[in-house]
N, C-alpha and C positions, 0 to 999 in steps of 0.2 A: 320582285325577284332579287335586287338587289340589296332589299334591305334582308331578306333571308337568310342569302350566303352571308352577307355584313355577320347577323346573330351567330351564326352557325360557325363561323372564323373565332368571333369571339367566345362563344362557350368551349370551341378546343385549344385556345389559349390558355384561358381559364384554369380546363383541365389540367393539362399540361402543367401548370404551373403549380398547382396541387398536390399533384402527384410527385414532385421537382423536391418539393421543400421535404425535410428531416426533421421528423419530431426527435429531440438529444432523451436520451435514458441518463442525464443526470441533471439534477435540479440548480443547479450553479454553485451551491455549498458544495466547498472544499478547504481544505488544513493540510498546509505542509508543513513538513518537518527536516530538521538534518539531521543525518546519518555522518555520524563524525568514524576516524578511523579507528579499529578497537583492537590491534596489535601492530606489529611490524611491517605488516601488510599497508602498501600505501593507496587505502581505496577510503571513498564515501561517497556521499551523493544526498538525494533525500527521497522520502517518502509522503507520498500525495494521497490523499483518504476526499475520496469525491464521494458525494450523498449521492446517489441514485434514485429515481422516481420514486421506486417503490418502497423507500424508506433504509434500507441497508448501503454498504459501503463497496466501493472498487477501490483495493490500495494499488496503487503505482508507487513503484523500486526500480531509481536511477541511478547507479555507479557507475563511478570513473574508477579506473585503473583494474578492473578486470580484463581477463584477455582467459582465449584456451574455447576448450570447448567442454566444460565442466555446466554441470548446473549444482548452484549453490543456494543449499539448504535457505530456507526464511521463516522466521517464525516472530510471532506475536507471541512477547511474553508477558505475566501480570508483574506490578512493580519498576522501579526505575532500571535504567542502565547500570547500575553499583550495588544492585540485590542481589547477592548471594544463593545460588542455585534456586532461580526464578523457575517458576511454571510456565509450561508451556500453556499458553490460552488456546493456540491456533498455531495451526500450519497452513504457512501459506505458498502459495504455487513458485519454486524458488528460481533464482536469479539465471539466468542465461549468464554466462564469463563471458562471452564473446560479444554480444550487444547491451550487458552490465543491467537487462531490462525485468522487470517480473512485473504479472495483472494478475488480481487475486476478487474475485468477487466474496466478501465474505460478507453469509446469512448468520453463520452462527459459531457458537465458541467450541473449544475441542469437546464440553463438558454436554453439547447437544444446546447451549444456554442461546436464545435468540440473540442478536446484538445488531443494535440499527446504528445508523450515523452516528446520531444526535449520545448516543449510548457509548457509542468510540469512543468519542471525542473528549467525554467526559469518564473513562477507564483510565485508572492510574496503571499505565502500560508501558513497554518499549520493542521496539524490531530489532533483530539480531539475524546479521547475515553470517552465516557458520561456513568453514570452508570445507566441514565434509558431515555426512551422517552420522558415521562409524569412526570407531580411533579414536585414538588422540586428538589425532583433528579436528576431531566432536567439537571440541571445546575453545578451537581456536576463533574469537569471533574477528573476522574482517573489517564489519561495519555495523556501526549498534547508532540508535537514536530513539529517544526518548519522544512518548507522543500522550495525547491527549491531558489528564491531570500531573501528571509525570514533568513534565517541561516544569510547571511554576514549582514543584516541590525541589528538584536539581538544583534549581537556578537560586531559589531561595537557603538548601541546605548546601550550596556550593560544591557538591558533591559530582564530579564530571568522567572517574572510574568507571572504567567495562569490566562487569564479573561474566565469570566465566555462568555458562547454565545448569542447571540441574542434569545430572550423569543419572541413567537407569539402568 
């Protein structure tokens, strides 16, 4: 009898302990980046591109010096930080001013184009945090940082200018 209850202890430990653990939805590849400051605005931070199971990205958007309770625009543009009215690739879920945070699961490009990690990573692209939709403001960008093929081609053409984005 005693060895019963013994098994019987032990397979609801077991369980228990089963049930406890968290399988992670991201595969451990990940790429950050800095977001340097791209006007007068004294904000940056960086941006974090975690590979997820299923093969696409989650980008994490960390600024300091926001405040308010604004949400500011974020977008994935093609080309470096110093291209002249860059495409937009992607809009991405934009910034909280007040906890400076943004999470963007991105499957795919504005153009419908699939786009996995391994595919980010390797897009000569950059982020641009804009302080408003509409206006003038459109254009002022906050915080920009260069990611994936972009970083080596900056760094190589020395080139560390924020243009402004494409106006429609």
């Amino acid at each position: 009898m005693k060895k019963v209850i013994g098994m019987i202890l032990c397979g609801m430990i077991l369980i228990s302990c089963q049930e406890n653990e968290t399988t992670s939805e991201f595969t451990g590849n990940e790429s950050t980046y800095a977001l340097q400051p791209g006007s007068q605005y004294n904000t940056s931070g960086t941006v974090t591109i975690k590979e997820r199971r299923d093969g696409t990205s989650t980008l994490l958007v960390t600024l300091s010096g926001t405040s308010g309770n604004n949400k500011l625009p974020l977008h994935l543009h093609l080309g470096d930080l110093a291209t002249p009215g860059a495409d937009v690739a992607a809009l991405l879920n934009p910034v909280d001013s007040k906890t400076g945070m943004s999470e963007t699961i991105l499957t795919q490009l504005a153009d419908e184009t699939i786009i996995s990690y391994a595919d980010l990573i390797q897009l000569e692209a950059c982020v641009k945090v804009h302080l408003s939709d509409t206006g003038p403001e459109r254009d002022i960008i906050l915080a920009g940082g260069n990611i994936g093929l972009s970083v080596a081609k900056a760094i190589s053409s020395g080139r560390i200018g924020v243009e402004a984005c494409k106006s429609e």
